[in-house]
C-alpha positions as CSV (number, residue, x, y, z in Angstrom):
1,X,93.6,95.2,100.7
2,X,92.2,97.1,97.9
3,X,88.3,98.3,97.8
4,X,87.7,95.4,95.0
5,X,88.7,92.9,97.1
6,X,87.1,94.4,100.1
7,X,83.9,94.2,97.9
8,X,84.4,90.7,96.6
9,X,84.9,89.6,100.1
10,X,82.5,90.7,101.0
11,X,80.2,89.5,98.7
12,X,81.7,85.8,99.7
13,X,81.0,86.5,103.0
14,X,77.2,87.1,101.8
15,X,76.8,90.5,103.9
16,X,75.7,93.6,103.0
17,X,77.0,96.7,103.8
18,X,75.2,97.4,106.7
19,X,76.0,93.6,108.4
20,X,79.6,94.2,107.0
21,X,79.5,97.5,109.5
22,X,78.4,95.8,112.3
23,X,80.8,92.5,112.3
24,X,83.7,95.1,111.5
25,X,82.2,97.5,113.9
26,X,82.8,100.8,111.7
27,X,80.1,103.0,109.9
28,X,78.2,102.0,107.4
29,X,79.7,105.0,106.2
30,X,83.3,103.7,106.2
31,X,82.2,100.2,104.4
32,X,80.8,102.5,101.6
33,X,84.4,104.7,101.7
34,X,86.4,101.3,101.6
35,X,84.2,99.7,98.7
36,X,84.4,103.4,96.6
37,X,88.4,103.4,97.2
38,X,87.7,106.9,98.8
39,X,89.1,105.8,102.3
40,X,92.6,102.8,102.4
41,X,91.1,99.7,104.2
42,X,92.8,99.7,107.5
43,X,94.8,96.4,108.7
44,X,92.6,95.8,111.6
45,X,89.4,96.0,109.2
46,X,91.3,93.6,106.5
47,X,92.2,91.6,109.3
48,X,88.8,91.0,111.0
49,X,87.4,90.1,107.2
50,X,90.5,87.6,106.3
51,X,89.4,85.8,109.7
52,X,86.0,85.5,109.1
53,X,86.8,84.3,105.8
54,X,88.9,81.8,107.3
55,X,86.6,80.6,109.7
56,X,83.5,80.4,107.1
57,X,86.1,78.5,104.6
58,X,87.6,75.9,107.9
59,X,84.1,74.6,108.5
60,X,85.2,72.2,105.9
61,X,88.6,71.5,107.6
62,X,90.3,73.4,104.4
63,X,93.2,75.3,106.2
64,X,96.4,73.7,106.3
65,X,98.7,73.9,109.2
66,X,101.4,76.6,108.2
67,X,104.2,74.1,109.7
68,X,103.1,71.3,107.7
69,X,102.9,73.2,104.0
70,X,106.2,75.2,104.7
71,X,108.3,72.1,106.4
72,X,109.3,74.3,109.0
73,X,112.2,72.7,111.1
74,X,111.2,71.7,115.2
75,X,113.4,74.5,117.1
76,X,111.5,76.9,114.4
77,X,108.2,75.5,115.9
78,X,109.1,75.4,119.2
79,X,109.4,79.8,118.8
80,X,106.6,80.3,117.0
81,X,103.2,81.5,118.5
82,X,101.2,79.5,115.4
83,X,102.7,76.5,117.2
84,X,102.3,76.9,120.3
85,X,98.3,78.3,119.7
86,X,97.6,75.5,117.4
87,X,97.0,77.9,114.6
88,X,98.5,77.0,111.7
89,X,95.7,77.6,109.0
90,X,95.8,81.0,110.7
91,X,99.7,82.1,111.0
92,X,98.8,85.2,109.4
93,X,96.4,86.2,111.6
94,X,98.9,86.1,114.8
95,X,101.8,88.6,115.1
96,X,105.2,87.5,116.2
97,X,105.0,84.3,113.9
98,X,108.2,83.4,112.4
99,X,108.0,83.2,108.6
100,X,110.7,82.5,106.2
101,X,113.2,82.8,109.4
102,X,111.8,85.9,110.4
103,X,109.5,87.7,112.9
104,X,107.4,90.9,110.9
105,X,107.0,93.6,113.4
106,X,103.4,95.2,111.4
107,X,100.8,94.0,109.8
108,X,101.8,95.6,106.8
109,X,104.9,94.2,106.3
110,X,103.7,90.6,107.3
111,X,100.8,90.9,105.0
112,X,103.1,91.2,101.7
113,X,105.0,87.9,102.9
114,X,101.9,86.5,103.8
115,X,99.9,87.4,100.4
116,X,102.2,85.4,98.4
117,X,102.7,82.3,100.7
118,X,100.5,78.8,100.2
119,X,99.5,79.3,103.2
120,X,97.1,82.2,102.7
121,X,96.8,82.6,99.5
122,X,94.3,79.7,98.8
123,X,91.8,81.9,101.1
124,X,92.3,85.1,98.9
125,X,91.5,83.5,95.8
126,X,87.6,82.2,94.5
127,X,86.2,79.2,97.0
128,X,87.6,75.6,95.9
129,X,84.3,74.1,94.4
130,X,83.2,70.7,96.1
131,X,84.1,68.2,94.0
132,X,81.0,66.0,92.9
């Protein structure tokens, strides 16, 4: 996560950067560093703002199951902890799921599979507007 998207999160989130401090629980001092680009967002604060993200975007039922959009076989979803928790809109939240065959060992690593998958990447980009 880069500081722009840090700070547009954040604005979608509707916090400011003191509230952002407190639901991360880092400085107000860090959330300044990560919005500046002086200080790499680290995966447990980019992972604590995707899920809150999530949450605020579910309200309206929006997250797909990950099994469902990816047509992932039955002996796949028997091994994987997205199944077994019931969290497929938020696979990408829980280590050790298997995606694309395989099980990422870091947050890192899962995080540029899961940035392009149609899974997650519907809660990265701008809110889907209500339609009237």
């Amino acid at each position: 996560m880069d500081s722009q998207e840090f700070k547009r999160l954040r604005a979608e989130l509707s916090k400011t950067q003191n509230e952002m401090a407190q639901l991360l629980g880092t400085s107000l001092k860090a959330v300044h560093s990560y919005e500046q680009g002086w200080r790499k967002v680290p995966g447990h604060v980019e992972r604590q703002m995707l899920f809150l993200l999530a949450c605020q975007r579910n309200r309206e039922g929006r997250l797909a199951a990950c099994w469902k959009v990816k047509h992932c076989p039955p002996e796949t979803r028997r091994r994987c902890p997205a199944w077994e928790f019931q969290v497929g809109g938020l696979c990408w939240f829980v280590n050790g799921t298997i995606c694309e065959g395989v099980v990422y060992r870091d947050w890192q690593e899962k995080m540029k599979v899961c940035r392009q998958c149609e899974v997650l990447r519907p809660l990265l980009g701008p809110p889907v507007q209500p339609e009237d």
